[in-house]
Phi, psi and omega in degrees: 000345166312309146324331187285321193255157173290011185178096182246144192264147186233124205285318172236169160297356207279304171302309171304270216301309211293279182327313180268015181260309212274338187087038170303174184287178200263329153330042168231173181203156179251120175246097197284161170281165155214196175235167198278194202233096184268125190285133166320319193285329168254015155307320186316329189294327191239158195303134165334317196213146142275175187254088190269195188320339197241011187062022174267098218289150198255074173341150164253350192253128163283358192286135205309156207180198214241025185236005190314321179302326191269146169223127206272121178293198170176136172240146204188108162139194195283148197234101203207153191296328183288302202285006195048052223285317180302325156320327198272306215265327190272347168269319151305274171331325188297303194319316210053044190246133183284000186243012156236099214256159174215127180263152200230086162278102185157191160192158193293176184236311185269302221241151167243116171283011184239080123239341161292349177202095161264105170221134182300353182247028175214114199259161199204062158330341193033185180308142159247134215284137170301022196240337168256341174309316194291340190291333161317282170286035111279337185291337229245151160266350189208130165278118176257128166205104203296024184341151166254337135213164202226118176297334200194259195122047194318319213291328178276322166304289183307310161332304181289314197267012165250006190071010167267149252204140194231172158217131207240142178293160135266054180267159174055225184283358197287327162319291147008286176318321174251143162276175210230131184057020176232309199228004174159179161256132167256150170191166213291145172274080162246185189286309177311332138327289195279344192295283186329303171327283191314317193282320193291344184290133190253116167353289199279346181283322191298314178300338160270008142263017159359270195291316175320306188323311182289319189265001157280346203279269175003301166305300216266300177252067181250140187279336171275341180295303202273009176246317170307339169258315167281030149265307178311312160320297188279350175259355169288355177240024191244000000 
């Protein structure tokens, strides 16, 4: 069906290269995605903190706290065998560790995944409304996400555009996304793998890459860039 439309845009490079490797029609281009960009003014608008499932106010601040020790994880997605969310839960068992914590954003779709791991130090947050969510990803020092496979990965975009630093599978589009020791870590997918990953992460390392994080989001993935070419797209056919 690539032959068919006059044009097809491919969402990430990953897609783009996969396509023109497999022998799509040569009508494609790459428009990578993005999310939209919540301005500091208007963060100002929703509250310092939230409430997640358990009544536990969510910091919004990477700034140092009575939690400095602890190093906070974030899952941010559908808790379903593609995002590989049971890989996550079986590497936190493995650790055993009280000084690493994990919040859980999503809920199952097939299946319910928070009986592989009751623990006090993995919380199961459920959806959370877009107006709150980035209060997520500034509480967290590191977004994890073991995908098993990923056409793209919005979830490293909201990441990014929160200063949080991701550790990402190397499946799909996802490696793409990062730079490696600058905007995050990649690593293989097993449970063994991310165990190893999780265990090597430094507090102080992760917080400086912050601002690398905003300024790719800014550079690579701005939501007027990305409007901007598929406004250019639709008036070359108008």
């Amino acid at each position: 069906m690539s032959f068919i439309p006059d044009q097809v845009v491919n969402i990430s490079q990953y897609e783009h290269d996969k396509t023109s490797a497999i022998g799509f029609s040569k009508n494609s281009m790459l428009i990578e995605n993005s999310v939209e960009d919540f301005s500091e003014r208007e963060l100002e608008h929703y509250p310092d903190a939230i409430q997640d499932l358990n009544g536990t106010a969510v910091n919004s601040s990477h700034t140092p706290n009575s939690e400095e020790s602890i190093i906070k994880l974030l899952f941010v997605g559908r808790l379903d065998e593609q995002k590989g969310i049971d890989i996550l839960l079986d590497a936190m068992v493995s650790l055993d560790r009280s000084d690493i914590n994990l919040k859980v954003v999503g809920a199952g779709v097939l299946r319910n995944f928070s009986h592989q791991a009751n623990r006090e130090n993995i919380e199961f947050c459920g959806w959370q409304p877009n107006k709150t969510i980035d209060q997520f990803y500034r509480w967290a020092d590191v977004l994890v996400v073991p995908s098993r496979w990923e056409g793209f990965g919005l979830v490293v975009l909201e990441s990014y555009r929160n200063g949080t630093p991701v550790l990402v599978s190397n499946r799909g589009a996802l490696p793409g996304l990062v730079d490696e020791g600058i905007t995050g870590h990649v690593f293989d997918l097993s449970v063994e793998s991310l165990t190893e990953a999780i265990s090597s992460l430094k507090k102080g390392s992760l917080s400086s890459m912050s601002q690398d994080c905003k300024k790719k989001f800014a550079e690579r993935y701005s939501p007027g860039d990305f409007v901007r070419k598929q406004a250019e797209l639709i008036r070359e056919f108008d």
